[in-house]
C-alpha positions in Angstrom: -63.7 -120.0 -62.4 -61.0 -119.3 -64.0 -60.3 -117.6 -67.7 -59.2 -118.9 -70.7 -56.1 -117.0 -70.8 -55.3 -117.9 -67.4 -56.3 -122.0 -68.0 -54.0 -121.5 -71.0 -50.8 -119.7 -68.9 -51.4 -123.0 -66.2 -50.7 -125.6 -69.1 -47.6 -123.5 -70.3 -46.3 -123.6 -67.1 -47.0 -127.1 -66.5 -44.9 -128.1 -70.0 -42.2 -126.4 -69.5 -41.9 -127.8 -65.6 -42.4 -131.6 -67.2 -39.8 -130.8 -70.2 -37.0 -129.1 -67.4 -38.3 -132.7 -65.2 -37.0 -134.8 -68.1 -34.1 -133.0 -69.4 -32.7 -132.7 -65.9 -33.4 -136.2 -65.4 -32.4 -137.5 -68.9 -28.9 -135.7 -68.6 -30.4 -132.9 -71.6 -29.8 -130.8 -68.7 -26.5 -131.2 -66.5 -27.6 -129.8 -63.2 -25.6 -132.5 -61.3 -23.0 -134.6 -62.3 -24.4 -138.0 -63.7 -27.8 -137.9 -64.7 -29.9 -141.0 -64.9 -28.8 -141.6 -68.5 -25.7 -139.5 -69.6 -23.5 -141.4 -71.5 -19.6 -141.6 -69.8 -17.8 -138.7 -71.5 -14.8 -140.8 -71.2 -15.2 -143.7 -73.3 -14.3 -144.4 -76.7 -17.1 -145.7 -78.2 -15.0 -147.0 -81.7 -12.7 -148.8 -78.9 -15.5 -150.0 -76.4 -17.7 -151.4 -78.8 -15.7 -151.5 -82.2 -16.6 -149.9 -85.2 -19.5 -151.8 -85.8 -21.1 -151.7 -82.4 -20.2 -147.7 -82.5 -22.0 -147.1 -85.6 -24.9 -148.6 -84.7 -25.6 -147.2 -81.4 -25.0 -143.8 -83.1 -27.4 -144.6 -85.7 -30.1 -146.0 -83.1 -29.2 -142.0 -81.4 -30.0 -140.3 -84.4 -33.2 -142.0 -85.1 -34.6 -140.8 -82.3 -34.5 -137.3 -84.8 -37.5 -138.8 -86.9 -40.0 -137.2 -85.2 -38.5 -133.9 -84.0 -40.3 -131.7 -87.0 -44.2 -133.2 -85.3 -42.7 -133.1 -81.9 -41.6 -129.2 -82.6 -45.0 -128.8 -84.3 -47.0 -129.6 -81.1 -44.9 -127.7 -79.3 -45.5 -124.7 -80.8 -49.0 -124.8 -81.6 -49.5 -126.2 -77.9 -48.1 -122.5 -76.3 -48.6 -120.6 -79.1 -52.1 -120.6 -79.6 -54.5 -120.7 -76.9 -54.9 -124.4 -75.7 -58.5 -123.7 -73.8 -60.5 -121.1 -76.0 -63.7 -119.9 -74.8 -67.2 -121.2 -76.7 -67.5 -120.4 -80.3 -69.5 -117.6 -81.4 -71.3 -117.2 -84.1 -70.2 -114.9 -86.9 -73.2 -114.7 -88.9 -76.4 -115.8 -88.9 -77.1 -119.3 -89.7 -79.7 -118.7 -92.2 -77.2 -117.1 -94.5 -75.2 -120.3 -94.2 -74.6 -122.3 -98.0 -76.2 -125.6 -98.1 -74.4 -128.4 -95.8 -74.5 -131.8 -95.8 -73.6 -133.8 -92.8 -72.3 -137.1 -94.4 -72.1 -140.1 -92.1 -69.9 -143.4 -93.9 -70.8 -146.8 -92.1 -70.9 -150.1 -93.3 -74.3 -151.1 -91.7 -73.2 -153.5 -89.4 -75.0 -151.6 -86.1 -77.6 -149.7 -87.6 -79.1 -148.9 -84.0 -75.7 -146.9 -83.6 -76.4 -145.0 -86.5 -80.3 -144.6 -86.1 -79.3 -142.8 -82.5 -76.4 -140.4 -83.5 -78.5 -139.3 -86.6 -81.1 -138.0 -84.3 -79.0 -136.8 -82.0 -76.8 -134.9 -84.5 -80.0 -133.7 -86.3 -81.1 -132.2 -82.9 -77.9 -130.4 -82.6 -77.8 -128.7 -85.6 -81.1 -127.4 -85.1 -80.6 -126.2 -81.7 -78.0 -124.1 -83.5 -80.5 -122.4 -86.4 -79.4 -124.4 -89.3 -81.7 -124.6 -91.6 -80.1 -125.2 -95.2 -78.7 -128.8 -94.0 -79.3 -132.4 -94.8 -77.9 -135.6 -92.9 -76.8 -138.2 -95.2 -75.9 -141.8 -94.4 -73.7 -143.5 -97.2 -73.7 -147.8 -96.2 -73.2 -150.9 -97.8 -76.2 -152.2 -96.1 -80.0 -150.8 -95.7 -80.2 -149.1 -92.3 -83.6 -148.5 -92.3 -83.9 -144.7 -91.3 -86.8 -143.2 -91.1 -88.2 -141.0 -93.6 -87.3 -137.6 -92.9 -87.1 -134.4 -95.5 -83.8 -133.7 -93.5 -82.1 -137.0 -93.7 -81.1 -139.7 -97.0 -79.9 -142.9 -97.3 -78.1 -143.5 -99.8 -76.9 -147.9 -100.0 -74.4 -148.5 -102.3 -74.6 -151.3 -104.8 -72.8 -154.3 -104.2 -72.0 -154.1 -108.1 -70.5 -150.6 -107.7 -66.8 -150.4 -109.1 -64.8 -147.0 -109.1 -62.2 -146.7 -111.9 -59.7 -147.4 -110.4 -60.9 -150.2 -108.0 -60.9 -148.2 -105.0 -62.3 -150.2 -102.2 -63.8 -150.0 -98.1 -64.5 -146.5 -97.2 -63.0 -144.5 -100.4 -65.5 -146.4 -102.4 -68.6 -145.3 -100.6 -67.1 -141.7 -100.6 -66.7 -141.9 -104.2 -70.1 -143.6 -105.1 -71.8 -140.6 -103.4 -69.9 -138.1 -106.0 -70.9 -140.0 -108.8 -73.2 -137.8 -111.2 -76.7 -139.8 -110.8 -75.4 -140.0 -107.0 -74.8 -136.6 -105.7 -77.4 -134.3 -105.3 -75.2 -131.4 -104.7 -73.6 -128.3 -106.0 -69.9 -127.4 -106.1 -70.2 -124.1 -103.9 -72.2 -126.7 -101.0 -70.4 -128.1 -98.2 -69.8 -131.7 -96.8 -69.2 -132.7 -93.3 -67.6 -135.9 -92.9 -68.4 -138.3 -89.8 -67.9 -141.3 -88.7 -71.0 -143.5 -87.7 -69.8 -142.7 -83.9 -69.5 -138.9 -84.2 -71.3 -136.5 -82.3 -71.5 -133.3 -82.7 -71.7 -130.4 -80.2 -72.9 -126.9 -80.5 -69.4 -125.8 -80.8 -68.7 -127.8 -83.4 -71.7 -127.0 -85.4 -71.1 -122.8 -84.6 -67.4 -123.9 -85.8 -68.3 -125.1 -89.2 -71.2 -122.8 -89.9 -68.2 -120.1 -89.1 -66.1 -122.0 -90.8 -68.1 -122.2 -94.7 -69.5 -119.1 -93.9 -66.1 -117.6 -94.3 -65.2 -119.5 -97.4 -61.5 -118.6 -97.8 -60.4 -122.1 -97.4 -61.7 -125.6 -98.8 -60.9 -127.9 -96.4 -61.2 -127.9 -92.9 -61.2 -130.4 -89.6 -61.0 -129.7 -85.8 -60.8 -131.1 -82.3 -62.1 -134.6 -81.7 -62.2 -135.9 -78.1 -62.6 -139.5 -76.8 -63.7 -139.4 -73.1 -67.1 -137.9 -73.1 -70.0 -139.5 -71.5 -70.0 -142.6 -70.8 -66.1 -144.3 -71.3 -66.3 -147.8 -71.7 -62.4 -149.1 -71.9 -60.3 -146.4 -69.6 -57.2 -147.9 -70.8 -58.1 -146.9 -74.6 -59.6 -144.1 -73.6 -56.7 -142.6 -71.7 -54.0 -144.1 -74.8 -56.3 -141.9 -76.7 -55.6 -139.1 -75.0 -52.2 -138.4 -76.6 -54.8 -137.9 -79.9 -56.3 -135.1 -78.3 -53.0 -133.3 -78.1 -52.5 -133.9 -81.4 -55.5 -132.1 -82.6 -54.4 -129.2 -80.8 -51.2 -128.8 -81.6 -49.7 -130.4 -84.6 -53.1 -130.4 -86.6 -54.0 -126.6 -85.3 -50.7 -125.3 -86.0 -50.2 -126.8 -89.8 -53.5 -125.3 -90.8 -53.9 -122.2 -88.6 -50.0 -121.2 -90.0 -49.0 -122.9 -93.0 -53.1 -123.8 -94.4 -51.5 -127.5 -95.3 -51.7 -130.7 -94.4 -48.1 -131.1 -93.6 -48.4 -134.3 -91.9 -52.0 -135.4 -93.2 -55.7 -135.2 -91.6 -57.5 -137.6 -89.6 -60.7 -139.3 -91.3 -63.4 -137.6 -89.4 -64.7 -133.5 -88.3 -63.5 -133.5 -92.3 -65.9 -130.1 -93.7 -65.1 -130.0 -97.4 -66.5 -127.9 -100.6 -68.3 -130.2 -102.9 -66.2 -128.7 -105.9 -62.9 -129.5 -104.4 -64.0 -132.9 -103.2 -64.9 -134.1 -106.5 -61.4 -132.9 -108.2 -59.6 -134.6 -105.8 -61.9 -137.5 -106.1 -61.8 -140.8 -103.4 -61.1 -142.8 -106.8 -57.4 -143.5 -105.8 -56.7 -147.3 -106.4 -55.8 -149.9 -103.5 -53.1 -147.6 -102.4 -55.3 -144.9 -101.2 -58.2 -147.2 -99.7 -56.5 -148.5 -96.3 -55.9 -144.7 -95.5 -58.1 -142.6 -97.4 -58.5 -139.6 -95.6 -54.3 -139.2 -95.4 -54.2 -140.0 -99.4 -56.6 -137.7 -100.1 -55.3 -135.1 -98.0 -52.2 -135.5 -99.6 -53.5 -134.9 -103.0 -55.3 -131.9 -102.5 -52.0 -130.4 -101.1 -50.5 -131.3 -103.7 -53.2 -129.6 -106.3 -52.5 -126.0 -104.1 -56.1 -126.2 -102.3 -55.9 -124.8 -98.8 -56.9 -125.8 -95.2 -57.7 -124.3 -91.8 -58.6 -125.3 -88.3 -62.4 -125.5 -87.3 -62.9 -124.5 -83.7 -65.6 -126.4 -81.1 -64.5 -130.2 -80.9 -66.6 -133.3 -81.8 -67.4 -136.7 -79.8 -66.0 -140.1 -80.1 -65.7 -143.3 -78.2 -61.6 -145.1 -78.6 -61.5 -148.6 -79.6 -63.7 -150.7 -76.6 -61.5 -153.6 -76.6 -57.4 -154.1 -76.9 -57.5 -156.5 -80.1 -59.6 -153.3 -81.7 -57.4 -150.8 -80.8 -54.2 -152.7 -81.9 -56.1 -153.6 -85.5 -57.0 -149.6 -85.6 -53.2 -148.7 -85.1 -51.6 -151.3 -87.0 -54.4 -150.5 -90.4 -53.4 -146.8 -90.1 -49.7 -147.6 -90.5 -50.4 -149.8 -93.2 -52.7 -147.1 -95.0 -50.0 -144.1 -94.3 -47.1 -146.6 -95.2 -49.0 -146.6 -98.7 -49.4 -143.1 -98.8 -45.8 -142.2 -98.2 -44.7 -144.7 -101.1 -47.4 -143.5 -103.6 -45.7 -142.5 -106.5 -49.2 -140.5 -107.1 -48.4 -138.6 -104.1 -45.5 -135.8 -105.1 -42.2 -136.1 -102.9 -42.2 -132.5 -101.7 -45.3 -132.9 -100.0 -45.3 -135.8 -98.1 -41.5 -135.2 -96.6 -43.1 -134.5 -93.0 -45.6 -137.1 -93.6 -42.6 -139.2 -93.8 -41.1 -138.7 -91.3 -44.0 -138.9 -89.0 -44.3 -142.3 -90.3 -41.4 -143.6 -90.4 -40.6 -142.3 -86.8 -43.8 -144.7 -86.0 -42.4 -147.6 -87.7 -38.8 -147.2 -85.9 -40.2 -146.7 -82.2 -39.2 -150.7 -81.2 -35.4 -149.3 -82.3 -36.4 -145.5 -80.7 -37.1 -147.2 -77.9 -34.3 -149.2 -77.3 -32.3 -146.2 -76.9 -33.4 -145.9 -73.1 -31.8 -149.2 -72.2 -28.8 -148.8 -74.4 -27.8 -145.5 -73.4 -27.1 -146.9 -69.3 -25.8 -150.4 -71.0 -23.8 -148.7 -73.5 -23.2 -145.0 -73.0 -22.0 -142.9 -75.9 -20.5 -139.3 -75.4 -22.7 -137.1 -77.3 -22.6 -132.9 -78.1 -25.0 -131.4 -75.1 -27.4 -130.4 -78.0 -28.1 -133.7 -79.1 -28.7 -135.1 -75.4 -30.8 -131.6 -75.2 -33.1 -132.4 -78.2 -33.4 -136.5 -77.5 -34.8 -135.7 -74.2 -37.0 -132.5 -75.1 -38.4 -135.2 -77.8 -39.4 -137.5 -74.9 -40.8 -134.6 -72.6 -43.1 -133.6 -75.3 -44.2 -137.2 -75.9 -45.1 -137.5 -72.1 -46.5 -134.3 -71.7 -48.9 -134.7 -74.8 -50.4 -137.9 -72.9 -50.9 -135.3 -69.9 -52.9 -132.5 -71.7 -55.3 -135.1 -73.9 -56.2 -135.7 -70.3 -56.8 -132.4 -69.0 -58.3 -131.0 -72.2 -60.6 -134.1 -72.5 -61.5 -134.7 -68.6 -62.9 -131.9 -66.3 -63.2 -131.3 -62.6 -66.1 -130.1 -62.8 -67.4 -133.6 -64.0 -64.9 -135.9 -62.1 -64.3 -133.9 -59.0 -61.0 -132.9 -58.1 -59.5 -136.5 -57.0 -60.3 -138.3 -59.9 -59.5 -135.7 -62.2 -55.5 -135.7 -60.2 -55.6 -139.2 -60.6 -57.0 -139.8 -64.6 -53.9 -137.1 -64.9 -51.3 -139.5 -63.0 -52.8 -142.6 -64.7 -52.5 -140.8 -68.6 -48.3 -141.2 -67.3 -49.0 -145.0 -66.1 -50.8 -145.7 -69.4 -47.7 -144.3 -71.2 -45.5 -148.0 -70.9 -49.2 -149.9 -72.3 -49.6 -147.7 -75.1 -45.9 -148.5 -76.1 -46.4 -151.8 -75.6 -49.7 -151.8 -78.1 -47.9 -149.9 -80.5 -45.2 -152.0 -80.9 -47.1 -154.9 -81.5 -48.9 -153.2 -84.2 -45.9 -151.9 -85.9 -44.3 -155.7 -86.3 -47.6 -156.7 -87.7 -48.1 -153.8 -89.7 -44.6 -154.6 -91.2 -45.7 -158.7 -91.7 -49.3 -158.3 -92.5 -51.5 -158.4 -95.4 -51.5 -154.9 -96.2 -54.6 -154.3 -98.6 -56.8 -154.8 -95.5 -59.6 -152.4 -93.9 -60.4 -153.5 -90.2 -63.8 -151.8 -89.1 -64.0 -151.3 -85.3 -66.8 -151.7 -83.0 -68.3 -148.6 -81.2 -71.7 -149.7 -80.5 -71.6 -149.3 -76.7 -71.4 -152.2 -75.0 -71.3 -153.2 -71.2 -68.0 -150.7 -69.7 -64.9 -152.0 -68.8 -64.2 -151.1 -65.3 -60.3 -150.7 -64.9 
């Protein structure tokens, strides 16, 4: 069996040998004459292609820049901090723990779903010695939970309006804050879920750590998509690039800087009921597509501070292609609206921006790999260096969300080796997907919150 450390040294090794792969490959890295895409250093681009042509094949180059502050981000916190830490342990003893309550937003449409992971969640937290908890379920329609001194329902009138006419999710969220609402006190905590999140002991040990602490007021961790039973591989193992994510960008922002540089996700949110409330949900249409970003982005911008919860949390990806396209495309749309929030102050969503508008341009990022053997354009070394180490990370991200979301022990060696070598064949889908949402993220109706099914269905057998 081997240690965390070691585990950790393995995945090092393994990044750096895909990023000198690529760069030697790409031409980032001359090792031969002529690599598979450096540009002719002969040619004069301004007389090959004309001025016109020139400029914008040096423009299309330099976009490929947009994401180099997230892609820098996850590199560093993927090698800096340990990328397989050992279980959580506990800190103190739960009993001293303030008051949490584990608040689960759904809109009622699978209440069996619900009914199940509110058991199962409740069972968890037990198992770890809470005791000063409650689960709350916040929907738009009755789910019928049974009656339990540990759980509350809580439906939210159809007649409900927030101030500002904030809809979908942020409205339930700020319908449980109002004052004949909320049962709690500013010094209790909230966890945020999903209606498909589980939670593990690690998890629970993670947050109880976490609020026991106190320093900070916001806090998320790890959420992976491939436990038990995966019902769409192909989603499951686009997914995987998420994973990464959450353990490098989204660790390193808030173990570092304590910020949401480049936003949260909407779920394994823990948050102090005092700082919830000034923030508020109550942000207009603007901040309703993406609420957890726009809210994010307003507490950073009031000075509140963040960190990194260890253990990970559960979820299922999207079970079906026209889900997981609708799921991409509404978080453009909602981040797109974050970004041009005139709420939101510009200093603190410059990485946001970039991040998004890196997302937006991948159709012309993209294009980059067939113009650059069509029409090659001398470049400095560092630029060819840094497009390439851009594209290694990307493809090495997709790698690890496999390896820190599927285990040998559970697969067996074969089929963990070959989830690993499909996450690479997945790579040219996932681009395909994303691009489709990005065009109708750019023509659709914007306003719009698409609510995707995870009740588990029949699997998909890929």
């Amino acid at each position: 069996m081997l240690s965390s450390k070691t585990k950790h040294y393995l995945h090092c090794l393994l990044f750096f040998t895909v990023i000198v792969i690529v760069e030697i490959f790409a031409g980032g890295i001359k090792v031969l004459e002529g690599g598979a895409f450096v540009p002719a250093t002969e040619i004069n681009p301004w007389v090959q292609y004309g001025i016109l042509g020139a400029s914008l094949l040096y423009l299309l180059r330099l976009m490929t820049f947009l994401p180099l502050p997230q892609v820098l981000f996850n590199f560093v916190g993927l090698t800096f901090y340990n990328a397989f830490p050992d279980k959580v342990v506990l800190k103190g003893s739960p009993l001293l723990a303030p008051f949490i309550c584990i608040r689960v937003v759904t809109r009622g449409d699978f209440p069996q779903l619900v009914k199940n992971n509110v058991n199962r969640n409740m069972n968890k937290c037990l198992d770890a010695g809470m005791e000063n908890f409650l689960i709350e379920v916040v929907s738009d329609k009755p789910i019928g939970l049974d009656e339990h001194r540990r759980i509350r329902e809580v439906v939210v009138p159809s007649s409900y309006r927030t101030k500002s006419g904030a809809l979908f999710k942020a409205r339930a969220l700020q319908y449980c804050l109002e004052d004949k609402v909320n049962i709690l006190s500013d010094n209790d905590w909230v966890v945020h879920l999903d209606e498909e999140t589980l939670l593990t002991e690690n998890s629970v040990k993670g947050i109880l750590n976490f609020v026991m602490e106190g320093k900070h007021q916001f806090g998320q961790g790890l959420i992976t998509y491939a436990n038990e039973e995966v019902v769409n591989w192909l989603t499951t193992l686009a997914d995987s690039f998420r994973v990464t994510d959450d353990m490098g960008k989204l660790r390193l922002q808030f173990l570092m800087f304590h910020k949401p540089l480049f936003s949260w996700k909407g779920s394994f949110v823990v948050t102090q009921v005092g700082a919830e409330k000034d923030v508020s949900f109550d942000n207009g249409l603007d901040g309703s597509v993406a609420e957890d970003c726009f809210f994010a982005m307003q507490a950073y911008s009031k000075g509140y501070s963040f960190n990194f919860i260890e253990g990970e949390m559960w979820e299922k990806s999207p079970f079906t292609l026209w889900d997981f396209v609708q799921q991409r495309k509404r978080w453009m749309q909602g981040i797109l609206l974050v970004v041009h929030s005139k709420s939101i102050p510009f200093k603190n969503k410059i990485f946001l921006g970039c991040s998004c508008y890196s997302w937006l341009t991948l159709p012309l990022s993209i294009s980059n790999v067939l113009l650059a053997s069509k029409f090659p354009i001398p470049c400095p070394p560092a630029i060819d260096f840094l497009v390439a180490f851009i594209g290694a990370v990307n493809i090495y991200m997709f790698i690890f969300g496999v390896i820190k979301s599927f285990t040998v022990y559970r697969f067996g060696l074969s089929r963990f080796l070959l989830c690993v070598v499909a996450a690479v064949i997945v790579i040219p889908f996932n681009l395909i997907i994303e691009n489709i949402a990005i065009i109708w993220c750019i023509l659709g109706k914007k306003h719009k919150f698409y609510v995707v099914n995870k009740s588990v269905g029949p699997a998909i057998t890929v």
